[in-house]
TIKE-97197 format. One line per 2 residues: number of its first residue (from 1); their letters; for each residue x negated, y, z of C-alpha. Coordinates in steps of 0.1 Angstrom, whole numbers, plus 5000, padded with zeros to 4 digits. Layout:
BEGIN
NUM> a> X Y Z ~ ...;
This chain:
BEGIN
1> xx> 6369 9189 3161 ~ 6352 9207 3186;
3> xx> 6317 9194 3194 ~ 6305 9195 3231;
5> xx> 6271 9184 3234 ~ 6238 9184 3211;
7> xx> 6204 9174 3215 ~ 6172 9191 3199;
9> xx> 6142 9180 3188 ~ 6115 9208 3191;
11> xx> 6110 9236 3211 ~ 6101 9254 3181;
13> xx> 6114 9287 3165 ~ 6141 9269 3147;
15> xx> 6149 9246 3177 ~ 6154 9269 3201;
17> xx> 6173 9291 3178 ~ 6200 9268 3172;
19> xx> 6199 9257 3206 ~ 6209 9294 3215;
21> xx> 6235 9297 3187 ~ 6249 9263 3202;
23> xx> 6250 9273 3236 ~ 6268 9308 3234;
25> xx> 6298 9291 3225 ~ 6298 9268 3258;
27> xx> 6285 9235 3237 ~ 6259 9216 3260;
29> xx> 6225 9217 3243 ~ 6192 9196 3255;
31> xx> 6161 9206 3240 ~ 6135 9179 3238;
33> xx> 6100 9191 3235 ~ 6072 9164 3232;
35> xx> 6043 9190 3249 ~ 6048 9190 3284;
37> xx> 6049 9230 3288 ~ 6060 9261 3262;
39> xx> 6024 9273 3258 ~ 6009 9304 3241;
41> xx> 5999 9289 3213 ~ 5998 9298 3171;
43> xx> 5991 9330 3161 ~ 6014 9359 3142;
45> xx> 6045 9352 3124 ~ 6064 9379 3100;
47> xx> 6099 9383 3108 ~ 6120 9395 3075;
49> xx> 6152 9415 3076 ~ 6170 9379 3067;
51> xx> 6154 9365 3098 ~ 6159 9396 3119;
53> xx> 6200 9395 3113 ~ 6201 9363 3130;
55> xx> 6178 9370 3159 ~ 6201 9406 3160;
57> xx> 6229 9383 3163 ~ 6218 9367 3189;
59> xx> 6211 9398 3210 ~ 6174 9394 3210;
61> xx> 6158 9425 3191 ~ 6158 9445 3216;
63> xx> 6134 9420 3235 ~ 6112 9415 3205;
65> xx> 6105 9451 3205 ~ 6099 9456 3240;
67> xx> 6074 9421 3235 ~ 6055 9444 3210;
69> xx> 6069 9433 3180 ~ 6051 9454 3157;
71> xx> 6082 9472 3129 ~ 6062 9467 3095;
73> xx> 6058 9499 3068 ~ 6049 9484 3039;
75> xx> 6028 9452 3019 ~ 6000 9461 3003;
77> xx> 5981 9445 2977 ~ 5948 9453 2968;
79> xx> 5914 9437 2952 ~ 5891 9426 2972;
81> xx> 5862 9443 2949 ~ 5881 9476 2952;
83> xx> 5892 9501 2978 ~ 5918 9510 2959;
85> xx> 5960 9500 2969 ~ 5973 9478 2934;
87> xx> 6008 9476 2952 ~ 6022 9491 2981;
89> xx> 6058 9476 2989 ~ 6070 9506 3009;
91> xx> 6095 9486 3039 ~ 6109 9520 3045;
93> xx> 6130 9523 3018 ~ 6149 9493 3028;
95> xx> 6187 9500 3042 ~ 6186 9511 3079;
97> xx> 6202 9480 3094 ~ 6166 9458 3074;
99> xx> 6135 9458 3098 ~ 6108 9442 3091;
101> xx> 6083 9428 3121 ~ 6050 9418 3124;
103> xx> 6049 9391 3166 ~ 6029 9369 3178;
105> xx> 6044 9335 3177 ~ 6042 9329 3212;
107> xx> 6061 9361 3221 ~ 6091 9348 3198;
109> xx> 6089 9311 3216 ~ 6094 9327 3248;
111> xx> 6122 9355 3239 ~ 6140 9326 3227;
113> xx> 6130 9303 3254 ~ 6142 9324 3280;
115> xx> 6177 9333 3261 ~ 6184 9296 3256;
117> xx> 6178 9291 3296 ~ 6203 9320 3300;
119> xx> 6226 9300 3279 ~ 6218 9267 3303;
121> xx> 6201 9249 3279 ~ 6183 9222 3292;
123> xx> 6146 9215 3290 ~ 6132 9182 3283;
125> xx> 6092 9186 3286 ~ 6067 9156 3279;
127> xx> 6098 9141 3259 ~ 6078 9122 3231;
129> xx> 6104 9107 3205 ~ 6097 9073 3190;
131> xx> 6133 9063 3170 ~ 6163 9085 3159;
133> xx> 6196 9063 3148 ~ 6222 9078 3133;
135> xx> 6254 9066 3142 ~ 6291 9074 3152;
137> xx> 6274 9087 3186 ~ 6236 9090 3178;
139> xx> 6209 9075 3200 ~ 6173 9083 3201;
141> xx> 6144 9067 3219 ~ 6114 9078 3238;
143> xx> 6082 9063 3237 ~ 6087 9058 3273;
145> xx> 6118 9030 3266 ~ 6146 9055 3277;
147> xx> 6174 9067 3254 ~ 6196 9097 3251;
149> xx> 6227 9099 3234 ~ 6251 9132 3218;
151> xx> 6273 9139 3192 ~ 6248 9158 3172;
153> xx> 6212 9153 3170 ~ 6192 9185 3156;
155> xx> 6155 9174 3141 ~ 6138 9208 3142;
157> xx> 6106 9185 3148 ~ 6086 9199 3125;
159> xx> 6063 9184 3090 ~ 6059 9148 3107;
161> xx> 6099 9145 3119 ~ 6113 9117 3135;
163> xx> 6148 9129 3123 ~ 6136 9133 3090;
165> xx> 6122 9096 3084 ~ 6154 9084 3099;
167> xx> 6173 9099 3073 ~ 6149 9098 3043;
169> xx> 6117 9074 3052 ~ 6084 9083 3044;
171> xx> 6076 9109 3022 ~ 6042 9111 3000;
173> xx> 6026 9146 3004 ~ 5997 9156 2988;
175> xx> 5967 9180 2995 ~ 5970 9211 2973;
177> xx> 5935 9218 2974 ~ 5940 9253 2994;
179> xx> 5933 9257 3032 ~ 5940 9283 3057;
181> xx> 5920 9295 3082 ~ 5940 9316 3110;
183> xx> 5928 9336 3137 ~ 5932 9371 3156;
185> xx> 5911 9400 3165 ~ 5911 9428 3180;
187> xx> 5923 9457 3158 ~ 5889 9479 3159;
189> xx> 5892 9479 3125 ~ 5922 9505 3126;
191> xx> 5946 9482 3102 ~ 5978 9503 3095;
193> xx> 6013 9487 3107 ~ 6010 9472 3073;
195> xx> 6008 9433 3057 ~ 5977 9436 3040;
197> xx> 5972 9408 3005 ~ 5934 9412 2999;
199> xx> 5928 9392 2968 ~ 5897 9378 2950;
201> xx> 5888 9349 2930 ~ 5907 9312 2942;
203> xx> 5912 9331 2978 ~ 5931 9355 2999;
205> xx> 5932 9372 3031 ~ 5967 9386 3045;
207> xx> 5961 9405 3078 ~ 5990 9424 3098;
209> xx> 5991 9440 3133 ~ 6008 9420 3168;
211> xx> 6015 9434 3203 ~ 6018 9466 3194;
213> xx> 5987 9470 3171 ~ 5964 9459 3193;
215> xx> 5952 9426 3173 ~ 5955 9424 3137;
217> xx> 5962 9386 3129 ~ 5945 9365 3096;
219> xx> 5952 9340 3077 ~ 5925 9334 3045;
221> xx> 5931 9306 3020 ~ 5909 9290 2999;
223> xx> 5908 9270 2971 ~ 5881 9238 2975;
225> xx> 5881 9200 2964 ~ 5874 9188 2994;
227> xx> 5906 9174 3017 ~ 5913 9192 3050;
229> xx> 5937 9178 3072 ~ 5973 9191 3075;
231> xx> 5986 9210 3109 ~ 5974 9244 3115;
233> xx> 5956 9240 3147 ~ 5925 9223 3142;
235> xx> 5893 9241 3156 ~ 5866 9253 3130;
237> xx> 5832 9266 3128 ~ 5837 9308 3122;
239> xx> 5807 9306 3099 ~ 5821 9286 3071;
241> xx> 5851 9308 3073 ~ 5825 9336 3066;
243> xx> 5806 9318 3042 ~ 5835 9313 3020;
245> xx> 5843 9352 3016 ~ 5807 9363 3021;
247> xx> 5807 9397 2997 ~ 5842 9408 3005;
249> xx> 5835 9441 3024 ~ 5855 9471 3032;
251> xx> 5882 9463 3063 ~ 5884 9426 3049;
253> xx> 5850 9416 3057 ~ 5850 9435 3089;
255> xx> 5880 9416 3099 ~ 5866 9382 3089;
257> xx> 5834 9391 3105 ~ 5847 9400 3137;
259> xx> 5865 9365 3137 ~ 5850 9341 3166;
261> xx> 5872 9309 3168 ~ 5895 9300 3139;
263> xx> 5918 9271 3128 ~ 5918 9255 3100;
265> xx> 5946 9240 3085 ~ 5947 9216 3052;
267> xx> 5978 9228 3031 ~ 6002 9199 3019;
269> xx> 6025 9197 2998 ~ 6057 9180 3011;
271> xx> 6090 9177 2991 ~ 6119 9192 3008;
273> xx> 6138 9161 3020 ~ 6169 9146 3000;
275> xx> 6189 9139 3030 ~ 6193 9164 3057;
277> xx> 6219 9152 3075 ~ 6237 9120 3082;
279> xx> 6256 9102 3110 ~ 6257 9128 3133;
281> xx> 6213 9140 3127 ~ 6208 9168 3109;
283> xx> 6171 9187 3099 ~ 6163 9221 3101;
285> xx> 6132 9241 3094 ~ 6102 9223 3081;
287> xx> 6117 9190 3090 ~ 6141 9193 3061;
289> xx> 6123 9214 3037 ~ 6082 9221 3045;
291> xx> 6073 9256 3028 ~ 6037 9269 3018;
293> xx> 6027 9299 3035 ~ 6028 9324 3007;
295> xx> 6058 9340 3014 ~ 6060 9343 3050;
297> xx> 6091 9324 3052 ~ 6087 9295 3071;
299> xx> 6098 9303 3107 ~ 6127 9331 3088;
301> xx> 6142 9301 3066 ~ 6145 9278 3102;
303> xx> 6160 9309 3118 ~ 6189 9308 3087;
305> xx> 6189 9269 3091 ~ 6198 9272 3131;
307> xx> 6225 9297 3124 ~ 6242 9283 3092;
309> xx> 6240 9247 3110 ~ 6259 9261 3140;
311> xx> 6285 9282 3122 ~ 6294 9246 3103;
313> xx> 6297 9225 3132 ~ 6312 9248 3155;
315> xx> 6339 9253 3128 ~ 6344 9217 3112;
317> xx> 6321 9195 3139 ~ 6298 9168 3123;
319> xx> 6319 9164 3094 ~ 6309 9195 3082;
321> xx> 6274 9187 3081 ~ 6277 9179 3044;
323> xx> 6284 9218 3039 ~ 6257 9226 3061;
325> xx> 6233 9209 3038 ~ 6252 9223 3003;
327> xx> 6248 9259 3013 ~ 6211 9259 3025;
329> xx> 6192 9236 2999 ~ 6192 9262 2968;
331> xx> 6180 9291 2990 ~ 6154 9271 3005;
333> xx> 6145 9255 2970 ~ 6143 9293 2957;
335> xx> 6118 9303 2985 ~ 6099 9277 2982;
337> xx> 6094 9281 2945 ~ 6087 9318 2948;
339> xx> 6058 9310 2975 ~ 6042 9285 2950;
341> xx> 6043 9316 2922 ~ 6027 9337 2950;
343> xx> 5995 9315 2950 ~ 5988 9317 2915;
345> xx> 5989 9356 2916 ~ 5969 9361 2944;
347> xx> 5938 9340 2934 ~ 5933 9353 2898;
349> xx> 5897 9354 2879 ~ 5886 9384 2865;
351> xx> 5895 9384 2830 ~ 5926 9395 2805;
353> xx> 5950 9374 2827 ~ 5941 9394 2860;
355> xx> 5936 9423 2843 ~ 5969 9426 2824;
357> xx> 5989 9412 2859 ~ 5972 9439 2882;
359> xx> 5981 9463 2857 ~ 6019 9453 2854;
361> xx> 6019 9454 2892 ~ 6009 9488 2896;
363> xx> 6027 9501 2872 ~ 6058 9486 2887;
365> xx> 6047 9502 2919 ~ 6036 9535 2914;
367> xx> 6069 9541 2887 ~ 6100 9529 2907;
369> xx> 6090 9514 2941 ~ 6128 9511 2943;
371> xx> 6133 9488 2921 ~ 6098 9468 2926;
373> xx> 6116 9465 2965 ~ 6149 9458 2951;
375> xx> 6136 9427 2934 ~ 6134 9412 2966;
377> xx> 6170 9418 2977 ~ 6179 9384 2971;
379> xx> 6155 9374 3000 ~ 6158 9407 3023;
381> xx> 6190 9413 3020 ~ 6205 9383 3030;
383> xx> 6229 9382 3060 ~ 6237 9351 3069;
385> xx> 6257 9357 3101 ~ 6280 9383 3077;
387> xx> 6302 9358 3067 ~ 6311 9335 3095;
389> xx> 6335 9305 3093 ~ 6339 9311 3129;
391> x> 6356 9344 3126;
């Protein structure tokens, strides 16, 4: 049952990921990236202690520290018409072995990049994909006419997946009415080694410290009618960011102030795919199950995927790809559900609603911080490289 080679689609965090956890057990991996160079690009990621236990496994923490991977103290939460903390989620009462990290996505691309050249993965740059059949051996094609064969084919290619209309078709999203603009600045502003949730009426700011506190990194939704398109790198005009939290003040407006050259990025809703695997493809990351950005989980639930996908394979080979899928849809569907609450709470109106909710979530965090931190152990505390069918 032993699998010896696997192609990747993406040279994204959860691509490379698996193509590391592949790899370090002598399988032949090929990563197939469609840009023609691993480019700093993106802005800050959070990495949770879930995410953390796999990237530990791999050997890599030490490298995200010495990239300036900033080690997170707490979440706040507070108003955005006071100066006062509502909830302070204090990350240092988590168990030693839990960090909690605040990078730069490009400085996690290239830790992993460089480990999964160690390993002597392959690089594939400029390598558009056109067609992925699943098969006994599956084949893909390249817009160029060429075609590359292996016994597993990973889809880590992201919301518009090749792999994942192979497997499942088309797929309907819809525009939620929220976008996010994301930038960086430089931290003048002195923002704590903290994620900050600033929250005001139908929009939010989160803001967190990268390499090493130097630049504090946004990302501010809004609610609006209008459409925006989907992807998160589209250029935008600074002033209508501004526009749309002009009265916020305190270290929230000087952040957005300070901002000279965001993206914008239209937020759609995608279902998380039926199929993930199939004759010898299976999806990972936001290929199989696209998350909104409320929970900073996107790039930690890909991490997961690349692992628990491995661990099956390398174990049973394809025909534990069923498994695969089985074990990682109800986490995923949890997260995913949990974001979508986090968007209601964060754009409350003033009135008895937002009043009674900010009260309840003080309470809860001035009165047992414990247990307000506990309530996230179902996320945090999750290990999976703990229980390995390899071992």
């Amino acid at each position: 049952m032993k699998i010896r080679n696997v192609i990747v689609v993406g040279a994204g965090i959860g691509g490379l990921t698996a193509a590391i956890a592949f790899a370090r057990r002598g399988v032949a991996v090929t990563v197939l990236e469609q840009a023609t160079a691993i480019r700093e690009v993106g802005a800050g990621l959070q990495v949770s202690p879930n995410g953390l236990f796999v990237l530990r496994a791999l050997g890599l923490e030490k490298r995200l520290l010495e990239r300036g991977a900033v080690q997170g103290k707490a979440v706040v939460m507070r108003a955005h018409d006071s100066a006062d903390e509502l909830v302070r989620l204090d990350l240092s009462l988590l168990p030693p072995d839990q960090r909690y990290l605040f990078m730069h996505r490009a400085d996690l691309i290239d830790v992993l990049a460089r480990a999964a050249s160690e390993h002597n993965v392959s690089f594939e740059m400029g390598a558009q994909v056109q067609d992925i059949e699943p098969g006994t051996t599956p084949k893909l094609t390249l817009t160029d006419g060429s075609t590359r064969r292996a016994e597993l084919i990973i889809g880590a290619d992201g919301l518009h997946s090749r792999a994942r209309i192979a497997l499942n078709g088309d797929d309907d999203p819809f525009f939620t009415g929220q976008v996010a603009w994301r930038a960086m600045v430089p931290n003048t502003a002195g923002h704590a080694n903290v994620a900050m949730v600033t929250m005001g009426p139908g929009r939010h700011l989160v803001s967190y410290p990268l390499r090493g506190g130097t630049l504090v990194n946004l990302v501010a939704v809004e609610e609006r009618k209008s459409w925006a398109a989907e992807g998160w790198n589209h250029p935008d005009d600074a002033e209508n960011l501004k526009m749309a939290f002009a009265g916020w003040d305190g270290m929230a407006g000087e952040l957005i102030n300070a901002v000279k050259a965001p993206t914008l990025w239209g937020l759609h809703r995608h279902p998380v795919a039926p199929v993930w695997q199939a004759g010898g493809v299976a999806l990972l990351g936001d290929a199989a199950h696209p998350t909104l950005p409320f929970l900073a989980q996107g790039a930690n639930m890909a991490i997961e995927d690349a692992w628990v996908l491995a661990d099956h394979v390398l174990w049973g080979g394809v025909d534990a790809l069923p498994a695969y899928q089985n074990e990682r849809r109800p986490r995923v569907a949890r997260v995913i559900k949990a974001a979508e609450g986090n968007a209601w709470r964060f754009h409350l109106r003033p009135g008895p609603v937002r009043f009674a909710a900010h009260k309840v979530m003080g309470l809860g965090s001035r009165s047992a911080p414990r247990r307000m931190l506990g309530a996230f152990d179902w996320l945090y505390g999750v290990d999976v490289t703990a229980r390995s069918l390899r071992s």
